[in-house]
C-alpha positions in Angstrom: 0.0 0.0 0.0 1.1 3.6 -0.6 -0.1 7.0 0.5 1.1 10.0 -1.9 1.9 14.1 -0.3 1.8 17.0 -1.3 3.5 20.0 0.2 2.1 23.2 -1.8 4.7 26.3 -1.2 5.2 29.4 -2.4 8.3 28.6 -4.1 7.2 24.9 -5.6 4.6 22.2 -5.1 5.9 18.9 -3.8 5.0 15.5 -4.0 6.2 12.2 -2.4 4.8 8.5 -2.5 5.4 6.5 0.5 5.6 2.9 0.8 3.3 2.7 3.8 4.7 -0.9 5.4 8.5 0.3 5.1 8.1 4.3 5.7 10.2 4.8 2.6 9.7 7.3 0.1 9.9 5.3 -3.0 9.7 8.3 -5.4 10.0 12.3 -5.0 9.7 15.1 -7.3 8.9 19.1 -7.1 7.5 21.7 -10.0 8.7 23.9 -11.0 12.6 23.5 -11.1 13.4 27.4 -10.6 11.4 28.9 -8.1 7.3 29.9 -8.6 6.9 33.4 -9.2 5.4 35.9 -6.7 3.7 39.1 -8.1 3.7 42.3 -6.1 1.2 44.1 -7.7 2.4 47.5 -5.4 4.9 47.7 -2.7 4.5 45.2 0.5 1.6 43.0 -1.6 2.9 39.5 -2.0 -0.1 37.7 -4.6 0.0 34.1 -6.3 -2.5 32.3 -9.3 -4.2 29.4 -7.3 -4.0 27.7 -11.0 -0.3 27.5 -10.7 -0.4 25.8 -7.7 -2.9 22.8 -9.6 -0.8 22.5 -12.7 2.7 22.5 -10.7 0.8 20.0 -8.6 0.0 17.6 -12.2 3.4 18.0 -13.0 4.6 16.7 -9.8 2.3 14.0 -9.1 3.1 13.0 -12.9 6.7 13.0 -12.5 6.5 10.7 -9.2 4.4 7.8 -11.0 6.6 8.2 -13.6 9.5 7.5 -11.3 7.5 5.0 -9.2 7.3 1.2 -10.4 4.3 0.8 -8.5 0.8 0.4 -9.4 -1.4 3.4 -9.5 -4.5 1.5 -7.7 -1.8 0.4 -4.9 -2.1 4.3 -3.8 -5.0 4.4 -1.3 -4.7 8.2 0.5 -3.8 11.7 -0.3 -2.6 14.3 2.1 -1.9 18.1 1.6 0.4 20.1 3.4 0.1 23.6 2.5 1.9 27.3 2.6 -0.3 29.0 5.4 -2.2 32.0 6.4 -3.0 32.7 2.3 -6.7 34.0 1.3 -8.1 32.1 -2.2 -11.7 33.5 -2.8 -14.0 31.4 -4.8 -17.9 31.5 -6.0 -20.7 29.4 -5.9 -19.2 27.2 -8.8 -15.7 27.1 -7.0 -14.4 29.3 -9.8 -11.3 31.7 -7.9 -11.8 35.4 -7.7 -8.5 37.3 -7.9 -5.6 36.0 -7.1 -4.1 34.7 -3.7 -3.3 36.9 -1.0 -0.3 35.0 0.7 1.6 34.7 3.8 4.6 37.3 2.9 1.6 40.2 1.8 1.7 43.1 4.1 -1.6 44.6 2.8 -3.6 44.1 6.2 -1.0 45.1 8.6 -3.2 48.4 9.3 -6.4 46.6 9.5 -5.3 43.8 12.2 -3.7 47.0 14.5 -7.2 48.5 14.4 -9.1 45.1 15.2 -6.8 44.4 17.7 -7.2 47.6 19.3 -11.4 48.0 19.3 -11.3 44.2 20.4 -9.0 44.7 23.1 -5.8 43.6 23.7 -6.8 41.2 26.6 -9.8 39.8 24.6 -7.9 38.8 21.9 -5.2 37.2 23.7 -7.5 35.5 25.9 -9.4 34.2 23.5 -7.9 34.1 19.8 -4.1 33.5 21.5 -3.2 35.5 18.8 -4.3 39.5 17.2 -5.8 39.3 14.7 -3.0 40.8 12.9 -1.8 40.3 9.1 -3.8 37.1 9.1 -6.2 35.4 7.0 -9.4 36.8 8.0 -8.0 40.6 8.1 -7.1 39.9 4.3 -10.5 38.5 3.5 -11.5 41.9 5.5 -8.7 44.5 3.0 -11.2 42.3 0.2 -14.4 43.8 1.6 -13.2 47.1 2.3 -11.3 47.1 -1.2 -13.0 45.5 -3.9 -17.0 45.4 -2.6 -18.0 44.1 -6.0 -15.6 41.6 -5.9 -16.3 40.4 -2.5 -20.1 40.4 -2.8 -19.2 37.7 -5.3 -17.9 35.2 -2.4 -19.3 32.3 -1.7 -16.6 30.8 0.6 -12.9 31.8 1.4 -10.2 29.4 2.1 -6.4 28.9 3.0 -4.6 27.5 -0.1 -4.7 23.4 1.0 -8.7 24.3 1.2 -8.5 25.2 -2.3 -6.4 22.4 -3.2 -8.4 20.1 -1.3 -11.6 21.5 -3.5 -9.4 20.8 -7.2 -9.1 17.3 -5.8 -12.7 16.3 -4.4 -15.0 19.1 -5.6 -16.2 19.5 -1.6 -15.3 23.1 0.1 -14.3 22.4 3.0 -11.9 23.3 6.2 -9.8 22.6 8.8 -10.5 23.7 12.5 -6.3 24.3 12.6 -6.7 26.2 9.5 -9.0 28.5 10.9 -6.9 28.8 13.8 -4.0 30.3 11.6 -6.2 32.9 9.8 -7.3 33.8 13.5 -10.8 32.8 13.0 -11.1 30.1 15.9 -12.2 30.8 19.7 -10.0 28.5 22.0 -12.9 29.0 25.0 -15.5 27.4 22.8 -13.7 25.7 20.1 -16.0 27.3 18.0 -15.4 29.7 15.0 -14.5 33.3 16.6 -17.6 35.1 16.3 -15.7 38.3 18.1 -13.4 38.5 14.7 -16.2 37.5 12.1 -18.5 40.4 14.0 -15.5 43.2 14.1 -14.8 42.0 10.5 -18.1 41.9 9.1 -17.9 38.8 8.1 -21.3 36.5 7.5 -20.2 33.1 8.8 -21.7 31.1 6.4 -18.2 32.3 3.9 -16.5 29.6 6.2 -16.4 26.2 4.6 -17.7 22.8 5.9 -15.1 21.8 9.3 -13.6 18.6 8.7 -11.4 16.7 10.9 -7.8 17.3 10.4 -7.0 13.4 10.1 -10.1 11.2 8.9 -11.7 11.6 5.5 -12.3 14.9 4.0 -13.3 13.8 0.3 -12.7 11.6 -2.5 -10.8 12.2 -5.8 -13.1 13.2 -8.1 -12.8 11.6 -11.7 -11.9 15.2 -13.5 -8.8 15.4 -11.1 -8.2 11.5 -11.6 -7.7 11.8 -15.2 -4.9 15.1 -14.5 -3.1 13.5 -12.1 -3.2 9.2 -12.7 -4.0 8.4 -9.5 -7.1 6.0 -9.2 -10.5 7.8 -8.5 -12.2 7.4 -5.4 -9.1 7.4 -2.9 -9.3 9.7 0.2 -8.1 12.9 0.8 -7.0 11.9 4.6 -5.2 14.8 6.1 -4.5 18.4 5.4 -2.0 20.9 7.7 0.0 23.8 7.1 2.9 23.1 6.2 4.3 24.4 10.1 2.4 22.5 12.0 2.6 19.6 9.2 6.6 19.9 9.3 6.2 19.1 13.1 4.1 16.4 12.2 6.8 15.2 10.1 9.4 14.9 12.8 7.4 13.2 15.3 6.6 16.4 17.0 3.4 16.1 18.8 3.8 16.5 22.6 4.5 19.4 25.0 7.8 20.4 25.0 9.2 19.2 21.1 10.2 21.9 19.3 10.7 21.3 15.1 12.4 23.9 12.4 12.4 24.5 8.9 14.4 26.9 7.3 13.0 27.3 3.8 11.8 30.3 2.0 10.5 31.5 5.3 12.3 30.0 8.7 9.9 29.0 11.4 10.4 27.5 14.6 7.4 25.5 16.4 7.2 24.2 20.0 4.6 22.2 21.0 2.6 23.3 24.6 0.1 21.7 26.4 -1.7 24.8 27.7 -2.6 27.6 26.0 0.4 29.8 25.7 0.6 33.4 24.1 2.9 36.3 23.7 1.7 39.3 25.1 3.0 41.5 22.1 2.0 38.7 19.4 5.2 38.3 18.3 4.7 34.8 17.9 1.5 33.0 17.3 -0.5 29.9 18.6 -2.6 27.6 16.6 -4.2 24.3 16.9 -1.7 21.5 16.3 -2.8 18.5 14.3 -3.6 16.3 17.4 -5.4 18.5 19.5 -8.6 18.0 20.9 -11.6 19.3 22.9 -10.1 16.9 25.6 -6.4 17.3 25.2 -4.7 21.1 24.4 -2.2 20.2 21.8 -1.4 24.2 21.1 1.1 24.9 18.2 3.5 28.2 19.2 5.2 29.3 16.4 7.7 31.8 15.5 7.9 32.7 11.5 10.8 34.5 10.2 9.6 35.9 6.2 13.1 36.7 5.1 15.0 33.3 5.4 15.7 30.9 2.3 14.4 33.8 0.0 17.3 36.2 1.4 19.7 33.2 0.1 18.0 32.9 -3.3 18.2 37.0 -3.5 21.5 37.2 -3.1 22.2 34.1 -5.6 20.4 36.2 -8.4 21.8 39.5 -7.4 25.6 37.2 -7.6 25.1 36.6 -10.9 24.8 33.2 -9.8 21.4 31.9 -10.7 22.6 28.4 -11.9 24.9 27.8 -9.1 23.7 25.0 -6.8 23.5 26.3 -3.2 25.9 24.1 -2.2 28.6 25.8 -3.8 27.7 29.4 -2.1 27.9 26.9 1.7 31.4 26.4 0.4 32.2 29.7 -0.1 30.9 31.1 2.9 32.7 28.3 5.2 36.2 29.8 3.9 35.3 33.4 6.0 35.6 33.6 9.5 32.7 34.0 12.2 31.5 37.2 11.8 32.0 37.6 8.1 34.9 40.6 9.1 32.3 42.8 10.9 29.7 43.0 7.9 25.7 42.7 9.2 23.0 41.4 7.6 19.2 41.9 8.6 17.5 39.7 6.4 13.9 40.9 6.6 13.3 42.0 3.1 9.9 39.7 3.0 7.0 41.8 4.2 6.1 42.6 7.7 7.5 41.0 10.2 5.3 38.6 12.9 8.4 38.9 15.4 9.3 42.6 14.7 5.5 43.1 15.6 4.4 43.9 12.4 7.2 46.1 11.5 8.8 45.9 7.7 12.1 47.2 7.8 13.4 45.6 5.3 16.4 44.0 4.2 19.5 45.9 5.1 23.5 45.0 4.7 25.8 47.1 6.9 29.4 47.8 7.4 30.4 46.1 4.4 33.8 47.8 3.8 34.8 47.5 -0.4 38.7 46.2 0.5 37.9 43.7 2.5 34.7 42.0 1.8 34.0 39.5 -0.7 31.2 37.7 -2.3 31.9 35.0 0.0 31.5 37.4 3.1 27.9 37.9 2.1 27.0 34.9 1.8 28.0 34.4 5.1 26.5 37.3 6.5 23.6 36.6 5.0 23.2 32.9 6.5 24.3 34.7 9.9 22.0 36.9 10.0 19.1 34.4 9.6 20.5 32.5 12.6 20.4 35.5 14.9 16.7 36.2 13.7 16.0 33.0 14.7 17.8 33.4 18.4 16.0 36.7 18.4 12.8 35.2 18.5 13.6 32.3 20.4 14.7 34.2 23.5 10.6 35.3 22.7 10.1 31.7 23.4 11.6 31.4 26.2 10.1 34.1 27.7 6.8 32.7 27.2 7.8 29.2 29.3 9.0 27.5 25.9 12.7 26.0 26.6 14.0 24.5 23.9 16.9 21.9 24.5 16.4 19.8 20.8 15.5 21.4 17.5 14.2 18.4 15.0 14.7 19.8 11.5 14.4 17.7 7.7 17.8 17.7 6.2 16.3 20.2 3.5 17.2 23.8 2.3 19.3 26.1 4.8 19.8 23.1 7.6 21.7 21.7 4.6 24.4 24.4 5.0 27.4 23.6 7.1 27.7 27.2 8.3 24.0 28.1 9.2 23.5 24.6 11.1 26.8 25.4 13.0 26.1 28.5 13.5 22.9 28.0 14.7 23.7 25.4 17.5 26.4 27.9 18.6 24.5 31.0 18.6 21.2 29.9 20.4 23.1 26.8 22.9 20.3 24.2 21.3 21.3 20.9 19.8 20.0 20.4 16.4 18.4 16.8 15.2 18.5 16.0 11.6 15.7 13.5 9.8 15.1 12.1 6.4 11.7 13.8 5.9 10.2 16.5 4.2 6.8 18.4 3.9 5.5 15.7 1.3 6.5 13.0 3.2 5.1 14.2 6.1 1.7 14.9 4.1 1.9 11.6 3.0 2.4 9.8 6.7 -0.8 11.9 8.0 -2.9 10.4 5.1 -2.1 7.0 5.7 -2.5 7.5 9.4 -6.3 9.4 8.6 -6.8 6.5 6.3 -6.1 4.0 9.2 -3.3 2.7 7.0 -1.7 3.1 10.6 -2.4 1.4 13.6 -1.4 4.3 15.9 0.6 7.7 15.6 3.8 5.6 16.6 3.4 3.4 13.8 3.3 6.2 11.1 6.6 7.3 12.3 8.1 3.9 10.7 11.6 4.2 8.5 12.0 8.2 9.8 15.6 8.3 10.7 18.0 10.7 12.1 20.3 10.9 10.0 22.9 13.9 12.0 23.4 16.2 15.4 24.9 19.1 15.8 25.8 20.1 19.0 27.0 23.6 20.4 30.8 23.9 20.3 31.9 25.5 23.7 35.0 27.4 22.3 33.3 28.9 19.2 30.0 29.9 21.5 31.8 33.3 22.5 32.4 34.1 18.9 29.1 33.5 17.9 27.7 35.2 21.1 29.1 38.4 19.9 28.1 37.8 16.7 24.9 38.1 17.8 25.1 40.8 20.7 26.6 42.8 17.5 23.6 41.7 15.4 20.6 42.5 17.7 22.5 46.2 18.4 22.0 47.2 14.7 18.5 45.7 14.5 17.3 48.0 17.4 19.2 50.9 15.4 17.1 49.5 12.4 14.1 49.7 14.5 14.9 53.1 16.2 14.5 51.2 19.3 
């Protein structure tokens, strides 16, 4: 039996079949090779064609039967993993509206303040865990406020694994963890958040049928079949963003795990069993994918917009757009810690969560013309991600949230020697690497929903770690004054 997953990013659509009795990954593939494109229509907007998503989704899927010497009615569940905190708008006919509003667009900063404000702080906190802040439902709201004649055309709004879940089985449908990360769920009654849909305007009947985040949630539908060669009828089993389905991954389901990703965005997420928040909102709480009514299984995560992209920036701007990444690690490891005294504040991706909804930007300082090289700026560059993501750890912390692990996929940045190294060394934590990935991890939670598993545990069959890193004690007073030097000239940035 097999169970197929797909991870749909900003940057590219995955897609891995699993070998449900072994936990291998018999076949892999991702479309489009160079990264998806991402329109910015004005300054701070961040917008995507939910029909790029679909076809880089048939292309995937394709490529991985292709690659596969397995039958196609030997695949018996789908799961989706999914970018989060996008808006797709669709009509009665499930026909999209304007294009997607996604995670990195800044357009609602402004209207979450002003929710968060008339709700009240304590409110909010209390009972969304979160402000409402650039999130889902504040996006649907800039829709309202910004295109009425569109808007009055909505039938139902979803987060893009909604829509890709309705491409697969025709149903519209939801998750109660995806309407936890638009900030549309009330933790004291587990039922939608009224407080935001009244503020907002928002008729509730816009929100989509709730379905169980493992269990089925639809079947493939014949049209979709045909696109992709999978058999029709299977279940779509499980759907996550791709945060909390990244934990999911790793085994990360209890109080106290903490899992990392460091792709085009770098997240950290701990798992708590109460109900945690920041008091500034810094970083966010959502359902995890094993919570219940019964047990709090409360997600706390920290998103940092500006990480693998600030890599794949600099590659272009190098001239160096066919150049494997590895090749820029290698570069970078010949420079010192510190990259000679040049700074980097990678936040050139929108408004940042952490920097409490602050956009900055991207800035490179103290770069001196006879001294620094190509290879310094790579460095700096993968520097300065680390200390953003100590920044908002110590955030963590604060809130009761001690990390001692990090469990990671041996994917994208955590592939570089000198940002893995220098991430153990800057923050003290030891890091755990695993052969997983989004897709796979999409793929374990549909077998598991499909009861292709006899238990959690068992879904967790053939993951492997595959490396630690652990701090070094004589380089941590390097990289501590790396960092000390780092978080001085984001304050300056900040005018703090």
């Amino acid at each position: 039996m097999y169970s197929i997953g797909f991870d749909v990013g900003s940057s590219s659509v995955k897609a891995a079949l699993l070998n449900v009795e072994t936990g291998e990954t018999v076949a892999s593939s991702f479309s489009p090779k160079q990264e998806m494109p991402i329109s910015a229509p004005r300054p701070g907007w961040a917008e995507q064609d939910p029909e790029m998503w679909w076809q880089n989704l048939v292309i995937a899927v394709r490529e991985v039967l292709a690659k596969a010497n397995v039958a196609r009615e030997a695949v018996r569940s789908i799961g989706i993993s999914y970018q989060m905190h996008g808006l797709v708008v669709v009509d009665k006919e499930g026909k999209v509206l304007r294009p997607s509003i996604i995670w990195c667009d800044s357009r609602a900063v402004d209207i979450g303040r002003k929710a968060f404000k008339k709700i009240g702080k304590k409110r909010c906190l209390d009972v969304l865990l979160n402000s409402p802040g650039n999130f889902t439902a504040s996006k649907l709201r800039w829709v309202k406020e910004n295109e009425p004649g569109l808007y009055d055309k909505v039938h139902k709004f979803m987060l893009p694994g909604d829509y890709i879940a309705l491409r697969l089985t025709g149903e519209k449908t939801t998750t109660t963890s995806g309407l936890s990360e638009g900030i549309l769920w009330d933790f004291k009654k587990n039922v939608p958040a009224s407080v935001v849909l009244k503020e907002y305007e928002i008729d509730e009947r816009l929100i989509s049928a709730i379905v169980p985040t493992f269990g089925e949630q639809g079947r493939l539908r014949e049209s979709a079949a045909s696109e992709l060669g999978l058999p029709v009828g299977i279940p779509v089993s499980y759907r996550a963003g791709d945060q909390p389905n990244n934990a999911f991954s790793l085994n990360v389901l209890e109080p106290g795990e903490i899992a990392a990703t460091a792709g085009t965005s770098g997240v950290v997420y701990g798992v708590s069993g109460t109900a945690k928040y920041d008091p500034a909102s810094r970083v966010n709480s959502f359902v995890h994918v094993n919570h219940t009514k019964k047990k709090n299984r409360i997600g706390v995560l920290l998103c940092i917009n500006g990480t693998g992209i600030s890599m794949s920036w600099l590659r272009r701007m190098l001239g160096k757009a066919s150049v494997d990444y590895s090749q820029l690690d290698t570069l970078a490891e010949g420079i010192p810690v510190g990259s000679d005294g040049i700074t980097v504040l990678p936040f050139g991706n929108g408004a940042e969560r952490m920097l409490e909804d602050h956009d900055v930007g991207a800035h490179i300082l103290d770069a001196n013309f006879n001294v620094h090289s190509e290879a310094h700026l790579i460095r700096a560059v993968q520097e300065g991600v680390v200390c953003s993501f100590r920044y908002g750890m110590d955030i963590m912390v604060r809130m009761g949230i001690k990390p001692s692990v990090i469990r990671a996929g041996n994917a994208n940045m955590f592939l570089s020697p000198v940002f893995r190294e220098a991430l153990a060394n800057v923050t003290g934590v030891v890091i755990e690497l695993y052969n997983t990935d989004g897709a796979q991890g999409a793929a374990r939670g549909a077998a598991l929903g499909a009861g292709m598993f006899s238990s959690p545990k068992d879904a967790f069959v053939g993951l492997a770690q595959l490396q630690t890193i652990e701090p070094e004690p004589k380089k941590r007073q390097v990289h501590q004054d790396l960092y000390v030097r780092w978080r001085k000239r984001l304050m300056q940035a900040l005018d703090f």
